[in-house]
C-alpha positions as CSV (number, residue, x, y, z in Angstrom):
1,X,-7.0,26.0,8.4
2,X,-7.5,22.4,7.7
3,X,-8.8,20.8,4.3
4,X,-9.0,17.0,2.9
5,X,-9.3,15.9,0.2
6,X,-9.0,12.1,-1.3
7,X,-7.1,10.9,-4.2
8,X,-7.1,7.0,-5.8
9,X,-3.6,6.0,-5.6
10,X,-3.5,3.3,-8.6
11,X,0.2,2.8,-8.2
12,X,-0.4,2.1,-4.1
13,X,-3.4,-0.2,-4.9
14,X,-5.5,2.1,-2.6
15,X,-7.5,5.3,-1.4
16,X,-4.9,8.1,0.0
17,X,-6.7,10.3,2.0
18,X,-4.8,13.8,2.8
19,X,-5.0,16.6,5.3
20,X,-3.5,19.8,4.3
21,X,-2.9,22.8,7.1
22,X,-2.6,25.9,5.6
23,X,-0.6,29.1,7.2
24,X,-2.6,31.7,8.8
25,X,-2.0,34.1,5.9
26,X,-2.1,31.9,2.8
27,X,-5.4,33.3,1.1
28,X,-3.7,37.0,2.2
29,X,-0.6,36.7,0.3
30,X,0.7,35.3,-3.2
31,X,3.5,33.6,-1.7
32,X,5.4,30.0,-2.2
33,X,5.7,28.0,1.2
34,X,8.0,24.8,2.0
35,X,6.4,21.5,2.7
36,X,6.0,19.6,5.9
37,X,4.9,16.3,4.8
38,X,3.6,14.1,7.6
39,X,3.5,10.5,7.7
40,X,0.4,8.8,9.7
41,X,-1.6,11.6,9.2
42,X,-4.7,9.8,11.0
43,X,-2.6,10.2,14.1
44,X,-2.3,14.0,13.9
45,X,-5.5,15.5,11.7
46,X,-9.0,14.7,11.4
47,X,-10.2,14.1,8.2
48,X,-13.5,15.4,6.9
49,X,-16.2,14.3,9.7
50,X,-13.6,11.3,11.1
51,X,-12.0,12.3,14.3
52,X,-9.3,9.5,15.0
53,X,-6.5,11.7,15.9
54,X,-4.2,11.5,18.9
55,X,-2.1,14.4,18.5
56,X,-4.0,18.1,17.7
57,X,-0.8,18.9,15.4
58,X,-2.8,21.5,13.8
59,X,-3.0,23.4,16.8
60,X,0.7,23.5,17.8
61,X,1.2,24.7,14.0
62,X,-1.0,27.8,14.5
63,X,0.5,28.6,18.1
64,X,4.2,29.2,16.4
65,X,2.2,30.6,13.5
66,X,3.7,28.2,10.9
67,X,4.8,29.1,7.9
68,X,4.5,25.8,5.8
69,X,2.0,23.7,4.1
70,X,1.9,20.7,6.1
71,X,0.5,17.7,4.5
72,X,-0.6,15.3,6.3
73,X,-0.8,11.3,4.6
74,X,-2.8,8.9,6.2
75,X,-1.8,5.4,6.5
76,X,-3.7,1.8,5.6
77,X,-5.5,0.6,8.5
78,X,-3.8,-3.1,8.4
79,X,-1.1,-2.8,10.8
80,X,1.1,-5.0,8.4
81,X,0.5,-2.6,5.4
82,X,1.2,0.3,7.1
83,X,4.8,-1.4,8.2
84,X,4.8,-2.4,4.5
85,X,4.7,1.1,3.0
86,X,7.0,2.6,6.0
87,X,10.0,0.6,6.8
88,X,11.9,-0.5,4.1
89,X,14.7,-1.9,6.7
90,X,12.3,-4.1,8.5
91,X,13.8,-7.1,9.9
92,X,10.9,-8.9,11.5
93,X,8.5,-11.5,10.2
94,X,8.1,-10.9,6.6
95,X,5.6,-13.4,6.3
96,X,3.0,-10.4,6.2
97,X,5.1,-7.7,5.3
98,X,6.5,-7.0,1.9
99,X,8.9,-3.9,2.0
100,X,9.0,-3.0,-1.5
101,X,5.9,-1.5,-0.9
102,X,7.5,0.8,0.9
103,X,9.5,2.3,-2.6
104,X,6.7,2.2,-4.1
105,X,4.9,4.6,-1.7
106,X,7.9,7.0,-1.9
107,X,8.5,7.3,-5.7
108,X,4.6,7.8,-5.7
109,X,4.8,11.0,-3.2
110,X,8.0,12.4,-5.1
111,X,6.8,11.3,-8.7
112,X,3.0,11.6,-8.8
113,X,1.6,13.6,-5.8
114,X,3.6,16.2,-5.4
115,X,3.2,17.5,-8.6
116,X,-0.9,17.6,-7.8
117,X,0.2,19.0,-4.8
118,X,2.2,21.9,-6.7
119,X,-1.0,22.9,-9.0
120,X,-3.1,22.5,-5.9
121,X,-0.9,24.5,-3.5
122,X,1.9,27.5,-3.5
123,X,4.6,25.1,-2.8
124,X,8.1,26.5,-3.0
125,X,11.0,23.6,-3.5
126,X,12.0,22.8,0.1
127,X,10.3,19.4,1.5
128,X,10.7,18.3,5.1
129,X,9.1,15.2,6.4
130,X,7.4,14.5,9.9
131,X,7.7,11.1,10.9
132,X,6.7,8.5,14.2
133,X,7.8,5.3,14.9
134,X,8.2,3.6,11.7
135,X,6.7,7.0,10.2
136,X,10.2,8.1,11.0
137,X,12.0,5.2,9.2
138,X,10.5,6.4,6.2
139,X,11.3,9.6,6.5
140,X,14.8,8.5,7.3
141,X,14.9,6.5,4.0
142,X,13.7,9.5,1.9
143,X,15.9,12.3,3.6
144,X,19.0,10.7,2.0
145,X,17.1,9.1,-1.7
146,X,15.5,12.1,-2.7
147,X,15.8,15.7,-2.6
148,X,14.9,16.6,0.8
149,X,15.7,19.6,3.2
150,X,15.1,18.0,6.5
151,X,13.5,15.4,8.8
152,X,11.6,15.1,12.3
153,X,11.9,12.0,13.7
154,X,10.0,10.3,17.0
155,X,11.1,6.9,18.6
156,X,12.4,5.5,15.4
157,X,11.5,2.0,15.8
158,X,15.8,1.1,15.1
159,X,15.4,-2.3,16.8
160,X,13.1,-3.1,14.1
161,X,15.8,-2.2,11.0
162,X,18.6,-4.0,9.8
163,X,21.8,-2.8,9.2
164,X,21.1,-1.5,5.4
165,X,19.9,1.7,7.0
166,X,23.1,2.8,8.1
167,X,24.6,1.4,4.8
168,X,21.9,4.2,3.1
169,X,23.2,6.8,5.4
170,X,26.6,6.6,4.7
171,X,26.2,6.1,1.4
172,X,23.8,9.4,0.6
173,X,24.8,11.6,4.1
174,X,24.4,15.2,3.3
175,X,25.5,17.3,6.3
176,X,23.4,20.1,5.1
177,X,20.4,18.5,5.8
178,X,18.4,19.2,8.8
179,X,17.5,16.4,11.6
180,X,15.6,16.5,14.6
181,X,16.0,13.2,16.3
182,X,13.7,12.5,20.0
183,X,13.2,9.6,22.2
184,X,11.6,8.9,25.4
185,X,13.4,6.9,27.7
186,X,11.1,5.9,30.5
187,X,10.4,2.2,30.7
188,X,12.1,1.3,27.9
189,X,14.0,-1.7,26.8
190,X,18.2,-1.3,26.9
191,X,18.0,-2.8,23.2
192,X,15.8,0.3,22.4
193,X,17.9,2.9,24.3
194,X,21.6,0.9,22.7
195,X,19.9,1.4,19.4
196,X,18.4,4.8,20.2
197,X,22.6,6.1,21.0
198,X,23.9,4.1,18.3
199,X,21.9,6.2,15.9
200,X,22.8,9.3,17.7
201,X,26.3,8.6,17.5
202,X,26.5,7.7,14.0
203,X,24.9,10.7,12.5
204,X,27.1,13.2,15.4
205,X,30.2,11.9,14.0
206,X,29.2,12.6,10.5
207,X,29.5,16.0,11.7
208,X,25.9,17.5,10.4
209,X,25.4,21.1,10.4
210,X,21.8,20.8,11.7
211,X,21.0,18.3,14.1
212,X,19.2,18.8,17.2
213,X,18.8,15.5,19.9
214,X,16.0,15.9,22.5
215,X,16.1,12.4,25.2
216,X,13.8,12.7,27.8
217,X,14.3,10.2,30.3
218,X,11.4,11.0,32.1
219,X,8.9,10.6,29.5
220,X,7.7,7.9,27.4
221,X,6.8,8.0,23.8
222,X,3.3,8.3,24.6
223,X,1.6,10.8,22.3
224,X,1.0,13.0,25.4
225,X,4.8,13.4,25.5
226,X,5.6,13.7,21.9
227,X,2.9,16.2,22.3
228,X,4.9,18.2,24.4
229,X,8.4,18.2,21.8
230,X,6.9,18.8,18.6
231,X,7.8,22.8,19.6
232,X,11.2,22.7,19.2
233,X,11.4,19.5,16.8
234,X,9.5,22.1,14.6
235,X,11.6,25.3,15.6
236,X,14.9,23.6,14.0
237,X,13.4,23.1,10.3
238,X,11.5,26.5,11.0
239,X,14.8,28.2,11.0
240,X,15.9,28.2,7.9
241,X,12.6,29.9,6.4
């Protein structure tokens, strides 16, 4: 089941719109369930009458029968605001792109939305985030500042970071916490695929407890293929619960 709702995000200077998937049996049981929150929710729910998405995620999180609350956060439609609010590493032009959005958008979702969230929904304490390109940068970002259980990530745009992400990692590693990590490799640059390994190597030899790799060199990271890994990207953070 899929619901949206809107909020007026003062702190963000704009509308949030949000898609919540509920478990199957939510209005059958009294129960607290863990979050998946999703970043560019626009790609992966429809909201209201708006059909935009790419990726039916909705679907694949009633064929495993899941048992979170998954919210879904949809991004500005300005590609440099949306880069803004989700990677605070970016090393590009910053000409049109101001990162300290980015903190802002995170202390908001910790400090002011999920509390709503919380009277809204049977949240239990365990968050994990659900993150695509630079969607997965933020997630990266929050997995180690705030009190998070795990991350998803897909084709985490690396070559577009500088090297303070790895500084935050080492810094804030916690081995306990879960991290699914995929990237297509067809047709992709060797800058992507060095940066891609790097990142694989550093987190391996941190020694985590949960972290699962999935490289597929004959796929791209098309939405079509993503598509076809969200399964066991969602299987790791689905065992714990």
């Amino acid at each position: 089941m899929v619901e949206g709702f809107k909020l007026t995000a003062k702190k963000l200077k704009r509308y949030l719109k949000i898609s919540t998937h509920l478990p199957k049996d939510y209005y059958e049981t009294n129960k607290e369930y863990p979050m998946l929150l999703v970043f560019d929710g626009d790609l992966f729910f429809s909201f209201l009458t708006e059909d935009d998405k790419k990726i039916n995620l909705a679907k694949k999180l009633d064929e495993i029968n899941s048992k979170f609350i998954t919210i879904g956060l949809f991004s500005p439609k300005i590609p440099e605001w949306r880069i803004s609010e989700l990677n605070p590493y970016y090393n590009g032009d910053k000409s049109d792109v101001d990162t300290t959005l980015s903190i802002n958008y995170y202390d908001y979702i910790i400090n002011e939305l999920l509390p709503i969230l919380k009277v809204k929904y049977r949240l239990n304490n365990e968050i994990y985030l659900f993150g695509l390109n630079e969607g997965a940068i933020a997630s990266i970002y929050m997995l180690y500042h705030y009190d998070i259980n795990g991350a998803i990530l897909f084709n985490p745009v690396l070559e577009e970071c500088n090297d303070k992400l790895y500084e935050d990692i080492n810094n804030s590693f916690d081995k306990s916490k879960r991290l699914y990590l995929y990237k297509g490799g067809k047709d992709i640059s060797d800058t992507e695929l060095n940066n891609f390994y790097k990142f694989e190597e550093f987190i391996e030899n941190k020694n985590p407890l949960y972290f699962m790799v999935d490289y597929d060199k004959n796929r791209d990271n098309s939405y079509d293929s993503i598509d076809k890994h969200i399964n066991s990207s969602l299987e790791l953070v689905k065992a714990k619960i």
